[in-house]
C-alpha positions as CSV (number, residue, x, y, z in Angstrom):
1,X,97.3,85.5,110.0
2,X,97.4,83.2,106.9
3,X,98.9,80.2,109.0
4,X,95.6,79.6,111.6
5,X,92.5,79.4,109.4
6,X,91.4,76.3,110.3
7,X,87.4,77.1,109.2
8,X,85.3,79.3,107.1
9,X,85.2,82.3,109.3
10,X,88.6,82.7,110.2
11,X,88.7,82.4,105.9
12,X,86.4,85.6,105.7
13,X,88.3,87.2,108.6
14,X,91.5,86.5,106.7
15,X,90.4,87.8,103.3
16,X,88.4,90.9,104.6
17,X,91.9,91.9,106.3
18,X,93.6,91.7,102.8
19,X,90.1,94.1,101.7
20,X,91.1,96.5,104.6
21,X,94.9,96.8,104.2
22,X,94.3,97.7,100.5
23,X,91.8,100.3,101.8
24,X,94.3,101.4,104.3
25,X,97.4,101.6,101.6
26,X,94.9,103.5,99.1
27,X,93.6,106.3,101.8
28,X,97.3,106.9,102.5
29,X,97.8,107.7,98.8
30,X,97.9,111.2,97.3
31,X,97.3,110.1,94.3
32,X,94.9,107.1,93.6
33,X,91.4,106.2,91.8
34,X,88.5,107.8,93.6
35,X,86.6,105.4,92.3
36,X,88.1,102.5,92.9
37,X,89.0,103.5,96.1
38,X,84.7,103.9,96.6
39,X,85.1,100.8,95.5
40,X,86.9,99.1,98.4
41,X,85.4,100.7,100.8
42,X,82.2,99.2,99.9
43,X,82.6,96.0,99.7
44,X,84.3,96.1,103.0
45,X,81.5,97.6,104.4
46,X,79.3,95.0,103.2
47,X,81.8,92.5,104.4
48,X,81.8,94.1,107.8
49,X,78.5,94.3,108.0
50,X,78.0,90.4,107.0
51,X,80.5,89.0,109.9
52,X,77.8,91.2,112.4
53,X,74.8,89.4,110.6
54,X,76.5,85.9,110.6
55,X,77.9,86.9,114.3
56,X,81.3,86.1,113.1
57,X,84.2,87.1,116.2
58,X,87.2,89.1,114.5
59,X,90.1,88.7,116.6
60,X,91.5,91.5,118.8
61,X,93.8,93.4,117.0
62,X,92.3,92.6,113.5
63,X,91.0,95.7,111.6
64,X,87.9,94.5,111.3
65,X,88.1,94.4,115.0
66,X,89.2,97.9,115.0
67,X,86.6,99.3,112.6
68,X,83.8,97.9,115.0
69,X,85.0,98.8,117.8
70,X,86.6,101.9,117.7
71,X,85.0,103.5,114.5
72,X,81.6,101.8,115.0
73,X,81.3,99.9,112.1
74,X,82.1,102.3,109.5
75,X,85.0,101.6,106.8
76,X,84.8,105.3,106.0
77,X,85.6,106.7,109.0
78,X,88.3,104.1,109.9
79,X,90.1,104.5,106.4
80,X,89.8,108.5,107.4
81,X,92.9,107.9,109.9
82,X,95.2,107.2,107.3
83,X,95.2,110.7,105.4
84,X,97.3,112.4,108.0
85,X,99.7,109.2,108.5
């Protein structure tokens, strides 16, 4: 994904995917930091909810893409997935 951002969005696309991956890796762990793991999760909701506001386009396949489509909107419920994986 790194290799195509060519603009400001695709920039906040790019680093709101690095957001989600670490919220994926940390719901997958038994062990972790509740409260950093709050943490994450809020600030990519915020960050999801800011690329609806500025009508920002993630690409399809992108978790951000993912979270709005299939879990609608919410970080919690996406990350949710990843405990029985």
């Amino acid at each position: 994904m790194i290799e195509r951002v060519t603009n400001i969005n695709e920039a906040f696309l790019y680093i709101l995917d690095c957001n989600l991956a670490t919220v994926g890796n940390m719901a997958m762990l038994k062990s972790k930091s509740k409260s950093e793991y709050r943490r994450q999760i809020r600030i990519a909701q915020r960050m999801i909810g800011w690329i609806k506001d500025f009508h920002i386009e993630p690409n399809k396949g992108d978790r951000a893409f993912d979270i709005i489509n299939n879990y609608s909107g919410n970080v919690t419920k996406w990350a949710e997935h990843f405990k029985n994986a």
